[in-house]
N, C-alpha and C positions, 0 to 999 in steps of 0.2 A: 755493152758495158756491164761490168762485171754486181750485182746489187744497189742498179740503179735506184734511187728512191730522189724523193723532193729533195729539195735545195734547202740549207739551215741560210740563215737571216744576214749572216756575217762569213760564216763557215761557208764554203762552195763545195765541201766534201774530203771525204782523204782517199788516199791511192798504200794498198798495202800493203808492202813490197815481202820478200823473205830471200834469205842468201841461201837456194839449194845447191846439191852435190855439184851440180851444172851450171850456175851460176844464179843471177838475180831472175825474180819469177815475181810478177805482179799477181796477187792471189784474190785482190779485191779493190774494185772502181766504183764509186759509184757518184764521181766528177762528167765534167763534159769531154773531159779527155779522150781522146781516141786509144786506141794499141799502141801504135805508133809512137806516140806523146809520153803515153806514161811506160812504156816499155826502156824509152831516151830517159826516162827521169831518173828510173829504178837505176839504171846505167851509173849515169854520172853522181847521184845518191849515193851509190854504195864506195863510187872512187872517193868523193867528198868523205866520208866518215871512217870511211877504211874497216876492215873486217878485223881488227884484233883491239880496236877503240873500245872504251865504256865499261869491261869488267871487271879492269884494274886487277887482269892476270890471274883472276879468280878462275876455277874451274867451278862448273855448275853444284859437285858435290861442295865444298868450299862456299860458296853462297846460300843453298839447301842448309845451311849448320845455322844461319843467322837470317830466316825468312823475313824478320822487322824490318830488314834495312833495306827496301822498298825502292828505293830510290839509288842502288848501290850503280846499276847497270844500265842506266840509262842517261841519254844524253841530248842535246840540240843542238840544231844546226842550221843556219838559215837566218832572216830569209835568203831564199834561193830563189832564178828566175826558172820557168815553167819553159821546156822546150817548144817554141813556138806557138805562143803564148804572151806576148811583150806586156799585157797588162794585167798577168796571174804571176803570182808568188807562192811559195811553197816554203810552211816551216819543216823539219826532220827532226824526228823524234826515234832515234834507237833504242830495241832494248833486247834481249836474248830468252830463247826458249830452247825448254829442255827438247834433245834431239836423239834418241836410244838408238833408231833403225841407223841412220847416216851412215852410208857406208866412208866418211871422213872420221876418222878415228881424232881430228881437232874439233870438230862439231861437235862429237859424242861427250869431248869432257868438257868444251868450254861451253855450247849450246849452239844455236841455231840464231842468225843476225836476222833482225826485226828491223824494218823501217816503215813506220806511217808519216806520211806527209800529209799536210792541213794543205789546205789549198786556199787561200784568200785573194781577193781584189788587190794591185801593187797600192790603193787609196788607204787602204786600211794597215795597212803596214806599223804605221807610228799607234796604233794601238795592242796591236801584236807584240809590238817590244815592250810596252807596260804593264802586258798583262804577264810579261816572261816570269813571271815572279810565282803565280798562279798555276799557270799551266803545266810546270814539270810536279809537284806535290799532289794534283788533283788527277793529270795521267797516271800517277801511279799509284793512286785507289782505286780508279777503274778499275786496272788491269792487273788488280792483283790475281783475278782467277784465270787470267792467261799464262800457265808456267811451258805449256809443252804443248808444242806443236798440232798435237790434237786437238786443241783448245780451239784452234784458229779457223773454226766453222765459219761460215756463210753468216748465221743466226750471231754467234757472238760479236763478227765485225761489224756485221750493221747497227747491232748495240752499239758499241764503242762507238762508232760517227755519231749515232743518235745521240751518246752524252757528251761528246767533245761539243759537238750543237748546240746542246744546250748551255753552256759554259759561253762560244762565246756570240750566244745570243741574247745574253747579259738579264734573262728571264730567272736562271738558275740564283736562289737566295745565298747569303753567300754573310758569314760569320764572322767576327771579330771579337778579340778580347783587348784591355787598353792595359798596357803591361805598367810599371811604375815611374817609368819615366814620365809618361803620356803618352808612347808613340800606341797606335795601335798594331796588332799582329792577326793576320790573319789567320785562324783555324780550318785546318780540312781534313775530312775525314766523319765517318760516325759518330765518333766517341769523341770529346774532348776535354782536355784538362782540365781542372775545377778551378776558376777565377771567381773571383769577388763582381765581375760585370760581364755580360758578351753585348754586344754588337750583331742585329739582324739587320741588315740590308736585302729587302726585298721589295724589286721594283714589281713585280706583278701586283704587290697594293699599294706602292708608291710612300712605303714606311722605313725608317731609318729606326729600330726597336732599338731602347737599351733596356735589357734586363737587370734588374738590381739584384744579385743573389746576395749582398752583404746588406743586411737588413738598416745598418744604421752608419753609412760612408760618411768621416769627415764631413768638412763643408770644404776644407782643402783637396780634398778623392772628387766630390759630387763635381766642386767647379772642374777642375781636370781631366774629367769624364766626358764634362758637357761640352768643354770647348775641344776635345780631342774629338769626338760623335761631330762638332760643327765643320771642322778641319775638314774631315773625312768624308762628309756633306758634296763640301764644296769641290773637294781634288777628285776624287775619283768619280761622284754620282752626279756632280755638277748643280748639286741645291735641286734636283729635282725631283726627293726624297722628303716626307715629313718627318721631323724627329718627334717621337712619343717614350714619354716614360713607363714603366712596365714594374711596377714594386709587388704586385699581388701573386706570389707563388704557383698557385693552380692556373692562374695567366699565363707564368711565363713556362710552366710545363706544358701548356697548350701548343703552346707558341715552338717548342722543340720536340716536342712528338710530330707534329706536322710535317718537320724537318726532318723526323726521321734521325734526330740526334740526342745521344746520351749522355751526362758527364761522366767523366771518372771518378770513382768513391776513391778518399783519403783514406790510405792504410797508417 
């Protein structure tokens, strides 16, 4: 198997398929999958998504003009059953890289077809689908430094499993801001918008953070805050998170340096 490594918690691994001049070519395993197995998967994969899905007719120059929009080319599918396999599933995740050499004159302008498959338990499925919300926004930060083909080393897919792994071994801390209705909205990525509050979900200390960056919220914002943070407690973390309030500035930059995240300055 092709960069075998441990097993993620939730995750069973992905299978890394790519549509060459000859057809689909499994380029990275590092599931219990045999050849065999994932060789049928890549198979029926690429019939399921179809080779001209996801770039909405873009040519790779044509998407190269608008690099932000991250999330132009890629798509999901699934779950799907695992060939021979009755109690594995598999989500599909496409997306396209650039492809110069191809001797396919349609690969060279539209790119090179991408498919990673998640591999899970069929038990965990009903969590898969609520985390669909999540998982296409946060795939496509990862892999923003996979544009071309070359990219697609040994070293950078074993990353890429290592942080879909961590995602859904629900370790990875994970952001919110509570927009004005009350609902909250998730943030991903480095950098984030400037809100008046965020929301740290981090089960590794078992804290549900709210940061106060508006020094002095209503008492109509504070309640709507608190009872949105309780909401949010209960539906996704299942109350088995502390909420703590966070008003002290050098605290709460403590708290997003860690995180490895920035806000965005107001112009």
């Amino acid at each position: 198997m092709i960069g075998m490594e441990p097993k993620k918690e939730h995750l069973l691994g992905i299978v890394f398929v790519t549509f060459e001049d000859t057809g689909p070519e499994v380029i990275y395993n590092d599931t219990e999958l045999n050849e065999e197995q994932t060789l049928t998967l890549a198979v029926e994969g690429m019939t399921i998504v179809g080779l001209d899905e996801g770039s909405g007719g873009k040519s790779m120059a044509e998407r190269q003009k608008n690099p932000f929009d991250t999330m132009d080319d890629k798509r999901f599918f699934g779950p799907i059953p695992v060939p021979d396999a009755p109690r594995l599933r598999a989500l599909a995740i496409t997306f396209d890289v650039e492809s110069e050499e191809s001797a396919d004159s349609r690969i060279r302008e539209y790119g090179r077809k991408c498919i990673m498959f998640l591999l899970f338990n069929e038990d965990y499925t009903r969590e898969i689908l609520d985390a669909y919300g999540l998982i296409k926004p946060y795939f496509s930060v990862i892999v923003r430094d996979i544009t071309s083909e070359r990219d697609l080393s040994q070293a950078n897919l074993q990353d890429l499993s290592r942080k879909m792994g961590l995602l859904f071994s629900g370790k990875l801390p994970r952001i919110f801001t509570i927009l004005e209705d009350g609902a909250p909205k998730e943030l991903i990525g480095k950098k984030i918008p400037a809100s008046d509050v965020f929301l740290v979900a981090d089960r590794n200390k078992s804290t549900l953070s709210i940061l106060f960056y508006h020094p002095d919220p209503t008492v109509w914002r504070r309640r709507q805050i608190y009872k949105s943070a309780s909401e949010l407690n209960s539906s996704v973390f299942k109350n088995k998170l502390k909420v703590v309030s966070v008003t002290d500035i050098s605290e709460m930059s403590k708290i997003l340096d860690r995180l490895n995240i920035s806000i965005e300055k107001i112009h």
